[in-house]
C-alpha positions as a Markdown table, in Angstrom:
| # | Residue | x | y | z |
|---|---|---|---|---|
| 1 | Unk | 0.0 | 0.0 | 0.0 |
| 2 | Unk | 0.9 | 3.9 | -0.3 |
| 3 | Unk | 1.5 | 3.1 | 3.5 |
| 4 | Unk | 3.7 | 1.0 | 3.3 |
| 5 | Unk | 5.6 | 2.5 | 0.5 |
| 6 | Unk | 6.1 | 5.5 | 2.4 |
| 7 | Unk | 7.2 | 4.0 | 5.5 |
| 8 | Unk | 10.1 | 2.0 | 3.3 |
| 9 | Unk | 11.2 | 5.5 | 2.4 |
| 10 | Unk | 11.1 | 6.8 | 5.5 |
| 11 | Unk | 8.4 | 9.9 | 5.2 |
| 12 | Unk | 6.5 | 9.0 | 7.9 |
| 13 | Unk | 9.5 | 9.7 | 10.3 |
| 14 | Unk | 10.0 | 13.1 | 10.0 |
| 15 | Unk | 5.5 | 13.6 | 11.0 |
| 16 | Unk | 6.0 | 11.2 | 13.8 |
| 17 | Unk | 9.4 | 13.1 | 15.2 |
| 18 | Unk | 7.3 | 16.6 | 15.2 |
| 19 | Unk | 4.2 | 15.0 | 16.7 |
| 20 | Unk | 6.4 | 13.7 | 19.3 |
| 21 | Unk | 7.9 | 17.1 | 20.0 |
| 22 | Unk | 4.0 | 18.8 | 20.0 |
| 23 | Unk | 3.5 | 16.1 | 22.7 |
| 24 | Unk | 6.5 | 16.8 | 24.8 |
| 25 | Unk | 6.3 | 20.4 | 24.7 |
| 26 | Unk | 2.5 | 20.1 | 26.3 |
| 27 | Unk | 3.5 | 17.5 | 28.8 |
| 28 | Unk | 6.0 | 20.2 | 29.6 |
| 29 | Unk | 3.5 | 22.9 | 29.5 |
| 30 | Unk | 1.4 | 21.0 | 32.5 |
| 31 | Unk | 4.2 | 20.0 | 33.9 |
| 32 | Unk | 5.8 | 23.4 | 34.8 |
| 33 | Unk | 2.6 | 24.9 | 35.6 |
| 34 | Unk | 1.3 | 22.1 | 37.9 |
| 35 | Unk | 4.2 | 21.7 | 39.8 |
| 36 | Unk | 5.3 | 23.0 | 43.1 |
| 37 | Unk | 7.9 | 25.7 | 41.9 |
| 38 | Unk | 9.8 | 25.9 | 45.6 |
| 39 | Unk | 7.1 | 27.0 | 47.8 |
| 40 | Unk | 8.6 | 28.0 | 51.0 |
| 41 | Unk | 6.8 | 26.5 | 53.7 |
| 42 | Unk | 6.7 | 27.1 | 57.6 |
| 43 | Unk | 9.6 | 26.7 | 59.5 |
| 44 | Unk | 8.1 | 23.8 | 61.5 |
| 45 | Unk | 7.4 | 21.8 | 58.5 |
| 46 | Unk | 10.7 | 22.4 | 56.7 |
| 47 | Unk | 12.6 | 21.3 | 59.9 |
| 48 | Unk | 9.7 | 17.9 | 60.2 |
| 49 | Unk | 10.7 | 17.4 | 56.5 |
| 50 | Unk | 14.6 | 17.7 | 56.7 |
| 51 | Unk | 13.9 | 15.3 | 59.7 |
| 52 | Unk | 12.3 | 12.4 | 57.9 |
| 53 | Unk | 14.8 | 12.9 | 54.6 |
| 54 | Unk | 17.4 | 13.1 | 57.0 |
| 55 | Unk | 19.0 | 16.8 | 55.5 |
| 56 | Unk | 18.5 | 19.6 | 56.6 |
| 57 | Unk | 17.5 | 22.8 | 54.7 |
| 58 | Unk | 20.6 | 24.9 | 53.4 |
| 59 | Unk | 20.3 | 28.7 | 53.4 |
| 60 | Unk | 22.9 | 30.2 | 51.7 |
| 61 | Unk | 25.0 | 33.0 | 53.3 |
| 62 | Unk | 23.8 | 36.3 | 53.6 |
| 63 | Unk | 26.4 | 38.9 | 52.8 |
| 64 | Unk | 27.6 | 41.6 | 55.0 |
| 65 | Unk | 24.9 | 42.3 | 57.7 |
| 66 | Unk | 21.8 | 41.4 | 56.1 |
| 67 | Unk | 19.2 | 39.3 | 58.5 |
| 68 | Unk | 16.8 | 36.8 | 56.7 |
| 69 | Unk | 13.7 | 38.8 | 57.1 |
| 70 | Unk | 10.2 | 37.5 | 57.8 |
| 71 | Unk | 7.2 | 37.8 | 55.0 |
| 72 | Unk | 4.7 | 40.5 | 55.8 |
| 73 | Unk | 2.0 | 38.1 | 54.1 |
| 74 | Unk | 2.5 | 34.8 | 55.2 |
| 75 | Unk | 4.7 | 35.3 | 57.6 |
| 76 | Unk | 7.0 | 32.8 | 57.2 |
| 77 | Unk | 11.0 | 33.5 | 56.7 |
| 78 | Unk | 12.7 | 34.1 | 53.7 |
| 79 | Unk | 15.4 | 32.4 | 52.5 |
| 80 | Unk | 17.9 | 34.1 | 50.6 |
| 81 | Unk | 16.6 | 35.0 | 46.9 |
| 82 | Unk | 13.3 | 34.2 | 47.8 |
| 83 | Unk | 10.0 | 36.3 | 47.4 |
| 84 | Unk | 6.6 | 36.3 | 48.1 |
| 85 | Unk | 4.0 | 35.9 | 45.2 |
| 86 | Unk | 0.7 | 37.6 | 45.3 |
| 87 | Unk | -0.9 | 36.0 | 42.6 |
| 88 | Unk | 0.6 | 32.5 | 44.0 |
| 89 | Unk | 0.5 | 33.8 | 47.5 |
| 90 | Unk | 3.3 | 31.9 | 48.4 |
| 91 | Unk | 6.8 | 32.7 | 49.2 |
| 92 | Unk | 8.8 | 31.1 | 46.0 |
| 93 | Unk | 12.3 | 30.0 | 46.7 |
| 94 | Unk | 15.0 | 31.7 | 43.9 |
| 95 | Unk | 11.9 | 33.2 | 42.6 |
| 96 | Unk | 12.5 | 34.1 | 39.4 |
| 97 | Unk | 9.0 | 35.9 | 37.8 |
| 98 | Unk | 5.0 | 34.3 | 37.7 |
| 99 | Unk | 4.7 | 33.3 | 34.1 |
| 100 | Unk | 1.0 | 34.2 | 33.0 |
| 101 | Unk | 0.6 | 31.7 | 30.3 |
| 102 | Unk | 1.6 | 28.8 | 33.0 |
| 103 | Unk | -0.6 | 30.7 | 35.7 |
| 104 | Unk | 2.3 | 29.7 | 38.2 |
| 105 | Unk | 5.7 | 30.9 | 39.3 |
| 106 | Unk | 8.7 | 30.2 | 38.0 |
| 107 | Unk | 11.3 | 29.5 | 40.5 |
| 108 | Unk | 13.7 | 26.9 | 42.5 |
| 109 | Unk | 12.7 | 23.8 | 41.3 |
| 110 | Unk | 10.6 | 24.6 | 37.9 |
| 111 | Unk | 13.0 | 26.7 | 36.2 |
| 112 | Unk | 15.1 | 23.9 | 34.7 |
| 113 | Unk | 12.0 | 22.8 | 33.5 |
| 114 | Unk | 10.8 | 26.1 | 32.3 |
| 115 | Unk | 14.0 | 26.4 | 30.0 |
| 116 | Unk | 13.2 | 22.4 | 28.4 |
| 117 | Unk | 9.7 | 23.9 | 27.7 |
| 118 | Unk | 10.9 | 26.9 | 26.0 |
| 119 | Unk | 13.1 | 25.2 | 24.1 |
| 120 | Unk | 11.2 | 22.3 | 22.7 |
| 121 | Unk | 8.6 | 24.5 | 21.6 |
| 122 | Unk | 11.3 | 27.0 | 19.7 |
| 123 | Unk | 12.1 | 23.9 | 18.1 |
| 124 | Unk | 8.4 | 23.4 | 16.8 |
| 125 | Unk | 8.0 | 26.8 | 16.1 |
| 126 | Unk | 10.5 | 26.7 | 13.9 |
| 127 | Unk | 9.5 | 23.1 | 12.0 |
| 128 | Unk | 6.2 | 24.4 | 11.9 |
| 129 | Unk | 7.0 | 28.0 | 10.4 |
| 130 | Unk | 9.1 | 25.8 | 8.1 |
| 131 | Unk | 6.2 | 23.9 | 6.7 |
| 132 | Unk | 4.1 | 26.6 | 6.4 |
| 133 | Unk | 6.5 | 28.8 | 4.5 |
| 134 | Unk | 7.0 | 25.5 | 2.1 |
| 135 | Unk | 3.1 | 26.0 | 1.5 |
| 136 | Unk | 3.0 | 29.1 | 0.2 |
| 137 | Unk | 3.6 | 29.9 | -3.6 |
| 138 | Unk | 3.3 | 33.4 | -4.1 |
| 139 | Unk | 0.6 | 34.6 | -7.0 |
| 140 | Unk | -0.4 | 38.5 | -7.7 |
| 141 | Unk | -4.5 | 37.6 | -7.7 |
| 142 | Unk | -7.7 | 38.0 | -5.8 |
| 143 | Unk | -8.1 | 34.6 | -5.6 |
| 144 | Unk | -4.3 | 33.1 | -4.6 |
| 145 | Unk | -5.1 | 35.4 | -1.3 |
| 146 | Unk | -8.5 | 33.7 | -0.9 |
| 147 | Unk | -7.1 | 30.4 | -1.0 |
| 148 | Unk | -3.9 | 31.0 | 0.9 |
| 149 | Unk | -4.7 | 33.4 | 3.7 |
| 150 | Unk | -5.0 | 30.6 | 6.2 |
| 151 | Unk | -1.8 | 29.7 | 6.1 |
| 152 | Unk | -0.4 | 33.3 | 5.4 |
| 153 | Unk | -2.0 | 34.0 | 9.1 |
| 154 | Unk | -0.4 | 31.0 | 10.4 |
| 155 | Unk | 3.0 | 31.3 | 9.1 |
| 156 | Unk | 2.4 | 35.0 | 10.3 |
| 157 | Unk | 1.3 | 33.9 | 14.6 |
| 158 | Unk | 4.1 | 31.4 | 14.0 |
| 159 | Unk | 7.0 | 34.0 | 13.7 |
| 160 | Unk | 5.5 | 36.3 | 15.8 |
| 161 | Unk | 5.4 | 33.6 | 18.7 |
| 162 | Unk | 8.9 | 32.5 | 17.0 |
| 163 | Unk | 10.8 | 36.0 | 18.1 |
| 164 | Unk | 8.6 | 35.5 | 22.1 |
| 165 | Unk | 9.7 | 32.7 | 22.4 |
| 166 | Unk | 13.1 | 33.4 | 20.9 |
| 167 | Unk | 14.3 | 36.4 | 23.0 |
| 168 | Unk | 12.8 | 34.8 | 26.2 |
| 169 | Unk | 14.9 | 31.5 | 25.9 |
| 170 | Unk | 18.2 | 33.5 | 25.0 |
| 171 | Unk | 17.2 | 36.2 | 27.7 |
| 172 | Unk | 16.8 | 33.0 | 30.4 |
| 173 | Unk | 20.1 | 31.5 | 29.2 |
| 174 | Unk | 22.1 | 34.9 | 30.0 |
| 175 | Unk | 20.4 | 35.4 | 33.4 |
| 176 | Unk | 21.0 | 31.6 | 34.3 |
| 177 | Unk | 24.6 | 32.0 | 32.9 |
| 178 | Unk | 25.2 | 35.0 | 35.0 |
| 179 | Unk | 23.9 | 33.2 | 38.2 |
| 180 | Unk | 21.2 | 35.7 | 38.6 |
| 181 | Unk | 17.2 | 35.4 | 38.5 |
| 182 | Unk | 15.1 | 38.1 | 36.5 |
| 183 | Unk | 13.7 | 39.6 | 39.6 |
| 184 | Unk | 16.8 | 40.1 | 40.8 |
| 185 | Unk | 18.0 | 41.6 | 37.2 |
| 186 | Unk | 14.8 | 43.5 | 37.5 |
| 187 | Unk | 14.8 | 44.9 | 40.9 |
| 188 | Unk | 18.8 | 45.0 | 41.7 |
| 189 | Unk | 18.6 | 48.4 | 43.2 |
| 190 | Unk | 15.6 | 47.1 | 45.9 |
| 191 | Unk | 16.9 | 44.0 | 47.1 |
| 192 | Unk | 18.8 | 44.8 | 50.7 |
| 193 | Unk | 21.4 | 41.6 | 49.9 |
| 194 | Unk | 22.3 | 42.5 | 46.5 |
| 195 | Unk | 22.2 | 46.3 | 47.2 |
| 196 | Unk | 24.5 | 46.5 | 50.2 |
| 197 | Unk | 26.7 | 43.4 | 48.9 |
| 198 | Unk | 30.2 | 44.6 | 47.7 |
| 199 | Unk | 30.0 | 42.4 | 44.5 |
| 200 | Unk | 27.9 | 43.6 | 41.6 |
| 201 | Unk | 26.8 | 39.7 | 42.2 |
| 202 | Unk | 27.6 | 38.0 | 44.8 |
| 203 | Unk | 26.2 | 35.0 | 43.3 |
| 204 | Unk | 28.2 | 34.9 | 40.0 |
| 205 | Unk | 30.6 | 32.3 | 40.1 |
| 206 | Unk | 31.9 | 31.6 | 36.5 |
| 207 | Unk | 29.1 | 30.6 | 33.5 |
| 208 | Unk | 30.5 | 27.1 | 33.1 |
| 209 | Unk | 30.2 | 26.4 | 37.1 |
| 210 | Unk | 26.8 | 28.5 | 36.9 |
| 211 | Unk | 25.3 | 26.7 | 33.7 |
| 212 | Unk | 26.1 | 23.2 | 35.7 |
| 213 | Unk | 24.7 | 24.0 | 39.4 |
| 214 | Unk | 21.3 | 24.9 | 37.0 |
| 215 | Unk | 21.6 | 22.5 | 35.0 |
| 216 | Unk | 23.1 | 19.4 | 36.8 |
C-alpha cells in the first residue's frame, strides 16, 4: 500500500518526530505549571521534613549584615533569593518571575523545566514555520489570497510567537549563565542583599560552574 511505500522510504519519520515534539512540549507545559515551583513552607514543617529525609534545609549566606527577614504576608522567613507571590500567594524559593501563560511561578525547582519547555517548543515553532513557509507559492490575484490566507496567518502567529519565544529563551540563558534570576536583574537596586553586597553579584561564580549548578 501507499502506506507502506512510504514508511520504506522513510516519510513517515519526520510527521512522527514533530508529533512527538508537540506532545513533549504540552506535557512540559502541565508540567511546569502544575508543579510546586519551591514554595517556602513554615519553618516547623521544613525542619519535620529535613527530619524524615534526613537533611536539613541549606540557606545560603547572607552577605555583610543582612538578616533573613520574615514575609509580611504569610509570615514565614525568607530564604535568601526568595520572594513572596501575590498571585501564588506563596513565598517562591530563587523566585524568578509568575509566568501568566503557565498561571504559576517560575522559581527553585521549575525553572530547569521552564527552559526544556521553552526550548522544545522553539524547536516546533520553527518546523512548523518551516512547513508553512514551504506551502506558500506566491501569485499577484484575488483569488491566490482567498485560498492562501490561512496559512499566510499562520505562518504570520508562527514567527510572531517564534521572536517571544526566541528572546525569552536567549534572555533565560544569560540570566542563568550569570547566576542571577530576573527579579533580581529587575529589581537590583531594591533588594537589601544585593544592594549592600560589595560584588555587583555575589552569586556569580563563572558561566560554566553556573550553567552546571542549574543545570546538573
Amino acid at each position: 500500500s501507499d502506506l507502506q511505500k512510504q514508511e520504506e522510504r522513510g516519510e513517515l519519520l519526520q510527521p512522527l518526530i514533530f508529533v512527538l515534539l508537540v506532545l513533549c512540549s504540552v506535557l512540559l507545559y502541565f508540567k511546569v505549571s502544575l508543579m510546586d515551583p519551591g514554595f517556602v513552607k513554615p519553618e516547623e514543617e521544613e525542619v519535620k521534613e529535613g527530619e524524615n529525609k534526613g537533611q536539613g534545609v541549606v540557606i545560603p549566606q547572607v552577605p555583610g549584615d543582612i538578616k533573613l527577614r520574615r514575609c509580611g504576608y504569610c509570615l514565614v522567613k525568607q530564604p535568601m533569593r526568595a520572594k513572596h507571590c501575590q498571585l501564588c500567594q506563596h513565598c517562591v524559593r530563587r523566585y524568578d518571575h509568575h509566568c501568566p501563560w503557565l498561571e504559576n511561578c517560575v522559581g527553585e525547582r521549575n525553572h530547569p523545566l521552564f527552559i526544556a519547555y521553552l526550548s522544545v517548543q522553539l524547536v516546533v515553532l520553527l518546523w512548523g514555520g518551516h512547513v508553512a513557509w514551504s506551502g506558500l507559492y506566491f501569485e499577484q490575484s484575488w483569488e491566490w489570497l482567498q485560498h492562501n490566507i490561512f496559512l499566510l496567518v499562520s505562518f504570520f502567529l508562527i514567527f510572531i510567537f517564534t521572536i517571544v519565544v526566541l528572546l525569552l529563551l536567549v534572555s533565560h540563558l544569560y540570566l542563568i549563565s550569570c547566576n542571577i534570576t530576573t527579579w533580581e536583574f529587575m529589581s537590583h537596586h531594591r533588594i537589601s542583599y544585593l544592594r549592600h553586597s560589595e560584588l555587583e553579584n555575589p552569586f556569580d561564580q563563572g558561566i560554566i560552574l553556573n550553567l552546571w549548578r542549574f543545570f546538573c
